[in-house]
C-alpha positions in Angstrom: 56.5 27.4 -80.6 53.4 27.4 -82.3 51.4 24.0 -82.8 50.6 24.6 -86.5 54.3 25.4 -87.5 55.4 23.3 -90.5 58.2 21.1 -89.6 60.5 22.6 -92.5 60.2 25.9 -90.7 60.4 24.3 -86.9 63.6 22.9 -88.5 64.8 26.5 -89.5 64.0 27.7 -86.1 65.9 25.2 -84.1 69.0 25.5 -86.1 69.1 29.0 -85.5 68.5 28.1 -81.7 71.3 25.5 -81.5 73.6 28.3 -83.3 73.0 30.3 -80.7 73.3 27.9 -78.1 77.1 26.4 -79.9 78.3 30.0 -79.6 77.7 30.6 -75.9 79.0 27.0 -75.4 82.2 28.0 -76.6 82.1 31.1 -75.0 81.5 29.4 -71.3 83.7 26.2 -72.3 86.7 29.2 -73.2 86.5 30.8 -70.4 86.2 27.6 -68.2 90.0 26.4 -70.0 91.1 30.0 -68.8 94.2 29.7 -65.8 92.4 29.9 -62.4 88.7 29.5 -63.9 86.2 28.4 -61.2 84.9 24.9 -62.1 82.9 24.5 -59.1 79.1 25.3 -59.8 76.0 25.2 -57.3 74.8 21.8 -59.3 77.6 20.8 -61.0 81.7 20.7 -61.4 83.8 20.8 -64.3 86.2 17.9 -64.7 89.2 19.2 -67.5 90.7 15.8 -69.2 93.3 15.9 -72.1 93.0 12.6 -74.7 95.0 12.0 -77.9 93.6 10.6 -80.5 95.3 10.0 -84.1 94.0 10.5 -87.5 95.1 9.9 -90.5 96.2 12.7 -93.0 94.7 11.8 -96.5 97.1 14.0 -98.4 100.4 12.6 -96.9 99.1 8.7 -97.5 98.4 10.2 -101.7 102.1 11.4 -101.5 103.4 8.5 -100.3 101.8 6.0 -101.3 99.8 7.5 -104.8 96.1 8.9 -104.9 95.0 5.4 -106.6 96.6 3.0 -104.0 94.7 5.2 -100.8 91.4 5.5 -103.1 91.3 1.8 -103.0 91.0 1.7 -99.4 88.3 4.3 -99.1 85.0 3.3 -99.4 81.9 5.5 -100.1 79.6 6.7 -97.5 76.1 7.9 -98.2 75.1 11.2 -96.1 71.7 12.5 -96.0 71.7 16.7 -95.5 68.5 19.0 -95.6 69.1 22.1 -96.1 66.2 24.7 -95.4 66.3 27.7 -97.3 64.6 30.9 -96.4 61.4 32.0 -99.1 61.3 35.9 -98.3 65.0 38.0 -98.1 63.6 39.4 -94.8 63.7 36.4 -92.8 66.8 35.2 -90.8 68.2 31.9 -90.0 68.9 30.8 -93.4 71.5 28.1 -93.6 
């Protein structure tokens, strides 16, 4: 990494890094769900747990209950999302 690199670009870089880094997560994490896979390591072990969870479908509450009724019980939620775009069509890691 280089010292002078503005954080707008430093923030392009590591997105591209921690794509990178999902898809070989989900390639390992695939192949450790895989009958018979080794999860013993030299350091560390892989402990495989199942948990349920339960979430609510917004389109069958509309239908049952009417779009207004369930819009009444939502509240708005601010999110915050930089983007970084890429300024020359040769350069990769746009989002």
């Amino acid at each position: 990494m280089l010292a002078n690199r503005h954080p707008v670009d430093r923030l392009a870089d590591l997105r591209v890094a921690i794509k990178a880094l999902k898809a070989e997560e989900d390639e390992i994490r695939k192949s450790l769900l895989a009958e018979g896979a080794d999860l013993s390591g030299s350091e560390h072990y892989a402990r495989i747990t199942l948990t349920e969870q339960s979430k609510l479908d917004r389109k069958v509450l509309e239908e049952r209950y009417g779009a207004k009724e369930v819009a009444e019980c939502s509240k708005p939620v601010q999110v915050v999302t930089i983007r970084t775009v890429a300024r020359f069509a040769d350069c990769e890691g746009e989002e």
